[in-house]
C-alpha positions, -999 to +999 in steps of 0.1 A: -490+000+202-472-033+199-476-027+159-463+007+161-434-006+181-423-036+158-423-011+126-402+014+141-379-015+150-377-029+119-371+007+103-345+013+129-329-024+123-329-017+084-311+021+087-284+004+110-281-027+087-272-002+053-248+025+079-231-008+083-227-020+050-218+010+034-189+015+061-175-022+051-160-015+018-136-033+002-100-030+010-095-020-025-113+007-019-091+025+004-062+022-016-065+050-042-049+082-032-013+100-028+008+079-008+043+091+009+066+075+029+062+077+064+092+058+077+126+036+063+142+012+084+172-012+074+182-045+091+213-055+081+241-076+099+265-046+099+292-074+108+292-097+078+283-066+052+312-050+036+319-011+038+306-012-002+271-030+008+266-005+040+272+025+013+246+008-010+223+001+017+222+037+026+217+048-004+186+026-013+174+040+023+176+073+011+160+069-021+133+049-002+126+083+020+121+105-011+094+079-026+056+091-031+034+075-055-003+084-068-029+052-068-059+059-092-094+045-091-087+036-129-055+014-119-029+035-131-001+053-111+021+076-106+056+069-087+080+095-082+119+084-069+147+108-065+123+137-084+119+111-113+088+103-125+070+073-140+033+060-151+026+024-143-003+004-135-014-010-100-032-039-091-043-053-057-042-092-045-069-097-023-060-128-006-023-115+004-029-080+005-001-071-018-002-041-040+017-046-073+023-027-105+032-032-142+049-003-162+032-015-191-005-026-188-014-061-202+024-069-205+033-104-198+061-099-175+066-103-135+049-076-115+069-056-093+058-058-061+049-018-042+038-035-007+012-052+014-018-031+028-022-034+061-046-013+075-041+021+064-005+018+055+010-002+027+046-021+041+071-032+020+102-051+030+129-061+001+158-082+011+192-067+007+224-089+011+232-100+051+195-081+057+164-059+049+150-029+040+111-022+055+096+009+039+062+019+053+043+042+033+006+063+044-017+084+027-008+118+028 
């Protein structure tokens, strides 16, 4: 009895230990997939920014709202802005979490930066004279 017991333990014990590994995949791994913006918030000092900057701001809000981009398993993108399109290739830092992307693969150049994953949701802030702009995008 004690031998049927034990085996059907260690059976049990083995299923549970692969259900839990194969739930624990890498961040990465969530990241492919059609992405739109869920939400746009600016924080700007409204009384050191100039009528000019405030216009500005709210039109890089606005253009932030109308963003979606496609992530593929194969590292390359789609990003649409303003109903214009462009290819471009992602890649994923592991140890900050930030997602950035290249328009050209392999070019030597700075990568611009599309947000940190956190969670299910990738956040992006960019600094905007006397403020900033926080764009939160989700899978869609």
């Amino acid at each position: 009895m004690m031998k049927i017991f034990r085996a059907l333990f260690i059976v049990f014990a083995a299923l549970s230990a692969n259900l839990l590994i194969s739930s624990c995949g890498a961040p990465e791994d969530n990241i492919p997939g059609q992405w739109i913006t869920e939400s746009v918030e600016a924080n700007i000092d409204s009384t050191k920014a100039s009528a000019a900057s405030l216009a500005s701001i709210d039109k890089a809000v606005a253009t932030a709202k109308t963003t979606t981009f496609t992530l593929k398993e194969d590292h390359s993108m789609v990003l649409t802005i303003d109903g214009y399109r462009s290819e471009a290739f992602w890649s994923y830092d592991e140890e900050d979490g930030m997602i950035t992307f290249l328009f050209e693969a392999g070019k030597v150049e700075n990568p611009i930066e599309l947000g940190k994953l956190e969670g299910d949701k990738i956040i992006y802030t960019s600094s905007v004279k006397h403020g900033n702009i926080t764009s939160v995008y989700v899978k869609e």
